[in-house]
N, C-alpha and C positions, 0 to 999 in steps of 0.2 A: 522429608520435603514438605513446606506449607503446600497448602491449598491453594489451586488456582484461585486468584480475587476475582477473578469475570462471574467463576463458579458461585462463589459465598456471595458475591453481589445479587445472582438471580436469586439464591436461597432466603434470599432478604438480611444477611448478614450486615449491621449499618456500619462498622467498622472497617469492613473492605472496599467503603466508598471514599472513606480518606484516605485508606494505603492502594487506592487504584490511583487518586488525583495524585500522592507522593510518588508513586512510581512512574506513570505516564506523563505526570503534566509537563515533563523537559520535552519530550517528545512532541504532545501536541501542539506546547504554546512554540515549538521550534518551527515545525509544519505551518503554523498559524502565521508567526512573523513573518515567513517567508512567499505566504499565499495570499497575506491584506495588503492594502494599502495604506493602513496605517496600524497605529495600537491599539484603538478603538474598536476600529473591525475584527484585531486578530482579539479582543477581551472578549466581545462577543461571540466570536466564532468558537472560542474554547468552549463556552458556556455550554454553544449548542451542540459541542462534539461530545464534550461528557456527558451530557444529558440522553446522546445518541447510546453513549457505549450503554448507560447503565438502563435505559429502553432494552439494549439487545443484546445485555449480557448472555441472557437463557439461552440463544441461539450461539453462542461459542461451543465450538467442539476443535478440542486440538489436534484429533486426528488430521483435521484439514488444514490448520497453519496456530501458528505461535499464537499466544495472549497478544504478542507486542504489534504480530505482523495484523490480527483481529482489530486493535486498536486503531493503527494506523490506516488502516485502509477503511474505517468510518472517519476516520480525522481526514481522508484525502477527500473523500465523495464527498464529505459536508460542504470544504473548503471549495471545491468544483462547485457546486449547487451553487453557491453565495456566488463565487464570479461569475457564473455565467447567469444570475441574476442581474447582473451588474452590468454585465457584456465588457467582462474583461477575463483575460489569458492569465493563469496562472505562470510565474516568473521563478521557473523550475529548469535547472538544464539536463538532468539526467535524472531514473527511477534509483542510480547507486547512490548519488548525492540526497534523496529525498533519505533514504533506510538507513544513512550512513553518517547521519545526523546525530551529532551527542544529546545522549538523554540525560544526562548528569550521573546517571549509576554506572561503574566499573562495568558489571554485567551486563547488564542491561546495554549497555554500547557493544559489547564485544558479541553479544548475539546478533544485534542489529547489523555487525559490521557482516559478521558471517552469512545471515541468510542473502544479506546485501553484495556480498558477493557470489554465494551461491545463484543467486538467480541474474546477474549480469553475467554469470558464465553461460550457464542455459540458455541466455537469448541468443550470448555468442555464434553456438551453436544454429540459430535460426535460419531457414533462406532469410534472404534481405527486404525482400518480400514482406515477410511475417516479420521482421525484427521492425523493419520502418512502421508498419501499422502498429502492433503494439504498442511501440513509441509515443506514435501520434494517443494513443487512446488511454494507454496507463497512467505518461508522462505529463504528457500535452491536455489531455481530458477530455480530446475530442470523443465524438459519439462518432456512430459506423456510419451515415451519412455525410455528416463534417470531412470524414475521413475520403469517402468516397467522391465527394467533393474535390478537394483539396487535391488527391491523386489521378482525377479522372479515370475511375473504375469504376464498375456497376457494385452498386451495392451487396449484391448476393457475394459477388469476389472476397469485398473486404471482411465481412461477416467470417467467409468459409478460409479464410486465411489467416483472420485473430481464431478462430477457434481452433484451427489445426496447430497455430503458434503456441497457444494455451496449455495443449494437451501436450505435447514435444517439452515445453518447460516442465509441467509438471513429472513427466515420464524421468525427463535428467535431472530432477532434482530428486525424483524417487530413488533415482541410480546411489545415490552419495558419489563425494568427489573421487574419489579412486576410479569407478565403475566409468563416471561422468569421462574422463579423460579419457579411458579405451574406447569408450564408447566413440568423443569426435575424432579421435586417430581413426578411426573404419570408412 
């Protein structure tokens, strides 16, 4: 199996910065389209998202999530910063729709499709509660006050509710899907 590219990239490997942009760029400039207002914005925004990953490649560890799922969650944050620069909403209807996005590689989609469903099962699973907040915050971008805004709850609430949702995803995702299903049948 090749070497992670996140990896060779912090090693200063220069050749893993073109097979990061051939591998990802479906992915971010898909993200990108779908998060500007125009093509302009989304040309820019890629720039600054690969710019991001290869800043924070060193900081990738896949114990904690995929190269692809790494990727995308600095292509989302970037993409959120720019609009709400802008003071505009991201135009996203679901976190499965965002992962479930073709990157152009065979593989590369059918991982995306899978963790992509793995974690819309685990929210499944959430009170409604934690599934609505998450929503608003992964999906939507809000921040924990916007949120707590929006639902008229004290702030401490939606903090102690995305983090208990957090931890519940992560726990069912640690499950795998066999465990995951005995698990919400209890």
């Amino acid at each position: 199996m090749a070497q992670i590219i996140l990896k060779r990239i912090a090693s200063g490997d220069k050749t893993a910065v073109q097979e990061c942009l051939d591998t990802y760029g479906g992915l971010v400039w898909s993200l990108a389209r779908r998060m500007s207002p125009n093509s302009d914005d989304a040309e820019d925004a890629v720039q600054e998202i690969f710019i991001d990953v290869w800043k924070n490649a060193a900081r990738f560890d896949e114990a904690q999530a995929s190269e692809t799922t790494f990727v995308a969650m600095i292509a989302r944050r970037r993409l959120i910063d720019r609009l709400r620069k802008t003071n505009r909403q991201p135009n996203i209807d679901s976190l499965e729709d965002v992962l479930a996005e073709p990157a152009g590689d065979k593989d590369t989609d059918m991982q995306m499709y899978v963790e992509a469903k793995e974690a819309a099962q685990a929210m499944k699973n959430l009170r409604p509660e934690q599934r609505q907040i998450l929503h608003l915050s992964i999906v939507q971008g809000f921040s924990h006050q916007e949120i707590a805004d929006a639902l008229t709850m004290p702030l401490g609430t939606v903090k102690t509710h995305a983090r208990r949702g957090l931890l519940q995803v992560r726990e069912f995702l640690a499950l795998g899907d066999s465990d995951l299903e005995k698990e919400a049948a209890v």
